[in-house]
N, C-alpha and C positions, 0 to 999 in steps of 0.2 A: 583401400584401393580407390583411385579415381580415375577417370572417363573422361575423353575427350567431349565436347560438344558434336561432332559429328556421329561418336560412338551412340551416345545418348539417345541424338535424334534415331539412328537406325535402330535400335532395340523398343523406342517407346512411340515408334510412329509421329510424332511429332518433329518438324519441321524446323531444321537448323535455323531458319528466317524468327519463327519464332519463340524460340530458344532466346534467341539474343533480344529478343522484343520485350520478352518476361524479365531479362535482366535489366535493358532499360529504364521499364516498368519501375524499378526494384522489387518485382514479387518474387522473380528466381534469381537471383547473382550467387553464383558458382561460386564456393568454402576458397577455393586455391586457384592460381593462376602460374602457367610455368614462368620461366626466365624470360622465354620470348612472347609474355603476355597474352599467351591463348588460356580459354576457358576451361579449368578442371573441376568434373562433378563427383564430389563426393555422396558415401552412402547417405546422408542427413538432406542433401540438395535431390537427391532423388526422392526421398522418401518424401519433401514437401512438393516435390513435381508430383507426385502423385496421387498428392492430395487438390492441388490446381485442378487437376484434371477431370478428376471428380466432381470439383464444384462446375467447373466448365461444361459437364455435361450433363447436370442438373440444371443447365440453362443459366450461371450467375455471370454476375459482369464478372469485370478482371478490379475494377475496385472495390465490388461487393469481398471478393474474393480476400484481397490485402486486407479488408477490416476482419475479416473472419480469421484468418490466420494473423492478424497482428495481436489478437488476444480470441482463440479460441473458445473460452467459458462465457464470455461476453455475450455475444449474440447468435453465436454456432446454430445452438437451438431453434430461437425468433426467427433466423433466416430461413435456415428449413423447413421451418414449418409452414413459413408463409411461400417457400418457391413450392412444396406440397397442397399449396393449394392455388397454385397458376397455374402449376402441373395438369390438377385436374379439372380446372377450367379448360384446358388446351387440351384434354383428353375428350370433354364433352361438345367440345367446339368441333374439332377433327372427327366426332361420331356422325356430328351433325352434318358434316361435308360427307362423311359415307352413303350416310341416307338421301343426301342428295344427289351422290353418284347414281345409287341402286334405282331412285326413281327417275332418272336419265335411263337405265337400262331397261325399268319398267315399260315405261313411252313406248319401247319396242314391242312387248307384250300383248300391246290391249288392241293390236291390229290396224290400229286406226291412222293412215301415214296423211295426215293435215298437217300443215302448219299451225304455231298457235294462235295466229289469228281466225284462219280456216275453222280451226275446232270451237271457239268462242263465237263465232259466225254460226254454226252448224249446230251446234250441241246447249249452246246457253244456258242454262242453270244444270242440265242436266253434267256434272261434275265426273270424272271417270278419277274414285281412290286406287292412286296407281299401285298402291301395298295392296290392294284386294286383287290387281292384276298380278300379280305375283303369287298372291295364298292360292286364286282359283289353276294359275298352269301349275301349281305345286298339288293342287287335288285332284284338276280335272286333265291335266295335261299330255295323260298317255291314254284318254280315249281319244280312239275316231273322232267322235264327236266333236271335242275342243279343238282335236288339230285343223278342222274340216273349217269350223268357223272362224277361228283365227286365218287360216287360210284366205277364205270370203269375205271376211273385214278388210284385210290387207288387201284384197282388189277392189273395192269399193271405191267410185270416185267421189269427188266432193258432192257433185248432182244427186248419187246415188245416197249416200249419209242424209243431205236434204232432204228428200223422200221417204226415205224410212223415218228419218224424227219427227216428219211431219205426220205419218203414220202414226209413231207411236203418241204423239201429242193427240191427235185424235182419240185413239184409243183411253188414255190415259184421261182425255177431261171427260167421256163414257162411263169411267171405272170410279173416277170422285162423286158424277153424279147418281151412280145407281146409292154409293156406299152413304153418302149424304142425305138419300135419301130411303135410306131403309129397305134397299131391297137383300132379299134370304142371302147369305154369302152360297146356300144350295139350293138356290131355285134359277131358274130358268135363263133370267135377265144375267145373271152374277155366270152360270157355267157359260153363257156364248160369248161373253167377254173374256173368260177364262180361256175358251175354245180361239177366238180370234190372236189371243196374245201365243197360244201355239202355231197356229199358223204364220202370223208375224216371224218368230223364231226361224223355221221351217221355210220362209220364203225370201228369208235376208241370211243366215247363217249357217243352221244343217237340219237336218229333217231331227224334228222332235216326237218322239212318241211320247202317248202320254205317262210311260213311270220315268224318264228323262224331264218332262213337265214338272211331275212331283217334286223330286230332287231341285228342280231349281225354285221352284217356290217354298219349298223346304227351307232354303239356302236365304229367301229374303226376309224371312222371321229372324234366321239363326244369324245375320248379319248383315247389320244396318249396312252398309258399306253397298254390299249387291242389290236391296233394295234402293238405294238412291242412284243408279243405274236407270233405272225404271220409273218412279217416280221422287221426284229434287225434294230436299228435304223441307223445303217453302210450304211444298204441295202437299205434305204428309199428314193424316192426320193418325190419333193415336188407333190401335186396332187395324188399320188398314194390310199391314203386310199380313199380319193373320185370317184378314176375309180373302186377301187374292190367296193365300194358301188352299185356303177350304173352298174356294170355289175351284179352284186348278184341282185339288182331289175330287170333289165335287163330279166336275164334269170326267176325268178320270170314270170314275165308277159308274158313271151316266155311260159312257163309251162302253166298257167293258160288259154289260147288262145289255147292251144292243148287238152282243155279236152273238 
């Protein structure tokens, strides 16, 4: 039995235009031709259309294509194995453009609506990992709390951002110098730095009690990502997320012993 070219094209999706292109080509020329010299496809002419098309959408050219089929055992192999690994270069490359979708979508997240010169102005080494913006609205994203602050960030103006970093820069060369210089992570000096950086929280974002304190200083041992938020990873030295811990518990227990 054979098949018109038009027949062909409507059953296999493919396109009368090129149909006749493959036959040009000579990759596909149709077994028979009637009296009035139109194109008939037999079973054998299908079954190598169907093989074209396969390699076609393993990504081959149409001459890669003719060598493979002009001797199958030749390089059949070689070739697939080598489009098998463009494949999955193009599979790693295209992850890669995901991930850069997702942190386009993060930018929404971390509240902060600058431009990025504005935030590179405002924020300077201090780096915002926008996958940590993501993990934290995936942990902390149905309390009050996060949505309160996200909220708050999201109206913050550029002037406002300026002041608070300027704050926490303050804060922050207070908390190298005590650590630098040996003061208890549970004495005195260590909890009212600890106490200041709650009220910081609480006067830029959403009122922090202190077992919400815990928890976030918890969070900057357990991942470097949310302590470099806080302090740039320039600035860090080893031990440090673990004294702001125990001092943030610290004064915790300090509070709680005075009610």
């Amino acid at each position: 039995m054979s098949y018109s070219v038009g027949q062909v094209a409507g059953f296999t999706g493919v396109t009368v235009r090129t149909l006749h292109h493959y036959d040009r080509a000579g990759l596909l020329s149709p077994g028979e031709r009637t009296p009035a010299g139109y194109r008939q496809y037999g079973e054998a002419d299908l079954a190598r259309l169907q093989q074209i098309l396969f390699y076609r959408e393993l990504g081959f050219s149409l001459d890669e294509i003719a060598a493979i089929l002009a001797d199958p055992q030749a390089g059949a192999l070689e070739q697939l194995r080598e489009r098998h690994r463009r494949l999955n270069e193009q599979i790693l490359r295209l992850q890669r453009l995901v991930e850069v979708a997702e942190r386009a979508m993060e930018v929404q997240r971390t509240g902060v609506r600058l431009s990025p010169e504005e935030r590179f102005e405002v924020f300077g080494d201090v780096a915002f990992d926008l996958s940590y913006a993501t993990d934290a609205h995936l942990k902390w994203g149905r309390s009050d709390g996060h949505r309160q602050a996200m909220a708050r960030a999201a109206a913050h103006t550029k002037e406002d951002w300026r002041q608070l970093m300027a704050e926490a820069a303050g804060w922050r060369g207070r908390l190298l110098a005590a650590f630098d210089e040996g003061a208890d992570a549970d004495g005195e000096r260590a909890r009212e730095l600890a106490e200041e950086h709650r009220q910081h929280i609480g006067r830029w974002f959403t009122p922090c009690p202190h077992e919400m304190h815990c928890r976030i200083a918890d969070d900057y041992v357990e991942d470097a990502r949310a302590f470099a938020l806080v302090v740039p990873p320039a600035e860090q030295r080893p031990g440090l997320a673990a004294y702001v811990r125990q001092a943030v518990h610290a004064n915790a227990g300090a509070a709680g012993r005075q009610r």
